[in-house]
C-alpha positions as CSV (number, residue, x, y, z in Angstrom):
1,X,-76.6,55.8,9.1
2,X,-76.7,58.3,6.2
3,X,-76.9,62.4,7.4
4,X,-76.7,64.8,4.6
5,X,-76.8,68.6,5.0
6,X,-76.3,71.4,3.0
7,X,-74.6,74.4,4.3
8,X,-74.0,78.2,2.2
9,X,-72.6,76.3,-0.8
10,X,-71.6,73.4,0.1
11,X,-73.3,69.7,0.5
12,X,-72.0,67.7,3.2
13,X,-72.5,64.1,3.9
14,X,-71.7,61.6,6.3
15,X,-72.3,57.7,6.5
16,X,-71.6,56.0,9.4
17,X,-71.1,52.3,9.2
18,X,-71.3,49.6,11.9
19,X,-70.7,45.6,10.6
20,X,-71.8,42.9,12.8
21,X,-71.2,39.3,12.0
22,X,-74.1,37.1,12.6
23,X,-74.9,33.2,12.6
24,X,-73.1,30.4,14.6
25,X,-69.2,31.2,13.9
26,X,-69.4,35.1,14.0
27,X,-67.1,37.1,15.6
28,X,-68.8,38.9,19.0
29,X,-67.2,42.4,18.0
30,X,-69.3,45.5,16.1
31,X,-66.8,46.7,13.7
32,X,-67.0,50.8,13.0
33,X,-66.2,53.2,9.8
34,X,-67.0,56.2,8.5
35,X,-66.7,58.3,5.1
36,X,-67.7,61.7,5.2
37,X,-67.8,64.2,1.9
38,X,-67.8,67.6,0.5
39,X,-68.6,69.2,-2.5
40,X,-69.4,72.4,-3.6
41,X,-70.4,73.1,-7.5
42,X,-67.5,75.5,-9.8
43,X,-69.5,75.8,-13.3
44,X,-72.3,73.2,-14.9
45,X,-71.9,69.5,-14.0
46,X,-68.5,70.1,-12.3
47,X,-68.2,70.0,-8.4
48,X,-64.9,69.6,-6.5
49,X,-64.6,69.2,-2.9
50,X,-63.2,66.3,-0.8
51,X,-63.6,62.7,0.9
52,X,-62.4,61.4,3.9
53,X,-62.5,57.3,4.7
54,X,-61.9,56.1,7.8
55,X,-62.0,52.5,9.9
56,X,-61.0,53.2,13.4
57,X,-62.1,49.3,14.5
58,X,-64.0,47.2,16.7
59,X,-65.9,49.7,19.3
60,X,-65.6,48.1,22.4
61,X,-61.8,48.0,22.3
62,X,-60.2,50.5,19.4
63,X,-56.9,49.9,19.0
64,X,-54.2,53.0,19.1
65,X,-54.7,55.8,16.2
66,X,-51.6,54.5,14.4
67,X,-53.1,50.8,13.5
68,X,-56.3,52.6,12.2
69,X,-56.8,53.0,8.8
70,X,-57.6,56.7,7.9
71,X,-57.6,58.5,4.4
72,X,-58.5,61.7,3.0
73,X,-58.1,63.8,-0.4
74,X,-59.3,66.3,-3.2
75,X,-62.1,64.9,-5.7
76,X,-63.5,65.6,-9.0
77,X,-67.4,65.0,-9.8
78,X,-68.5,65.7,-13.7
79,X,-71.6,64.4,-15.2
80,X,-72.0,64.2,-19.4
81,X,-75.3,63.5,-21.5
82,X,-73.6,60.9,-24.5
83,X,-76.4,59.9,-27.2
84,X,-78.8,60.0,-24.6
85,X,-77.0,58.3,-22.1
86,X,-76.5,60.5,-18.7
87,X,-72.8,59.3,-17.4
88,X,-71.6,60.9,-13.5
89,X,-67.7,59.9,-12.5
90,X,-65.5,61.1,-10.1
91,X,-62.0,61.2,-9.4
92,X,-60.2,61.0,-6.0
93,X,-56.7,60.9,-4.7
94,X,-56.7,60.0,-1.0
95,X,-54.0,60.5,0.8
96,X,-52.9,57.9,4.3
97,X,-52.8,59.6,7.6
98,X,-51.5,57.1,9.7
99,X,-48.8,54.0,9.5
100,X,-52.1,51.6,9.0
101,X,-53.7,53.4,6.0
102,X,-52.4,53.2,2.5
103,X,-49.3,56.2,1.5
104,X,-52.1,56.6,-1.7
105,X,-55.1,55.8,-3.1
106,X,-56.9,56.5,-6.3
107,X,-60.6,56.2,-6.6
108,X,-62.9,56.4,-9.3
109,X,-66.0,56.2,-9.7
110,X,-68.6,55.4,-12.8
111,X,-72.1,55.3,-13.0
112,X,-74.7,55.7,-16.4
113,X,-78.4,56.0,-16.4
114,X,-80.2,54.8,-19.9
């Protein structure tokens, strides 16, 4: 479930995941997970703002804070026009919140339109 809202300056958006198995050796749980962002634009083609990822479990039995896996951080969004070619990328450093999730993680993202 995608929401999206925008608010004074800022864009906001939130995707909610749920991941069911299905076919003869599936598992009977619905897995949960979320990742939520927010940007807000500083001068043309630049936005910064920040991410959080999240994957508190299966929801019928979520297991205690500390085993889920939970990550925030600053990001980077920049977009370019190269010979005709429009290239996006951003740049994110997440940082763990809880014993489950990684200490760090860098993400980065690419995409071109031609």
């Amino acid at each position: 479930m995608l929401l999206e809202k925008t608010v004074a300056r800022f864009f906001h958006t939130l995707n909610l995941t749920f991941e069911k198995e299905v076919g003869t050796h599936s598992e009977e749980s619905v897995e949960f997970g979320y990742a939520w962002r927010t940007k807000t634009g500083i001068v043309d083609e630049m936005e910064v703002g920040f991410e959080a990822f999240g994957e508190p479990g299966e929801i019928r039995n979520f297991p205690p804070v500390e085993e889920q896996e939970h990550r925030i951080g600053p990001v980077f969004f920049h977009g370019v026009e190269i010979g005709g070619i429009e290239l996006e990328y951003n740049l994110a450093w997440l940082i763990g919140l809880t014993d489950a999730s990684p200490d760090n993680t860098f993400r980065w993202e690419l995409e071109f339109e031609f």
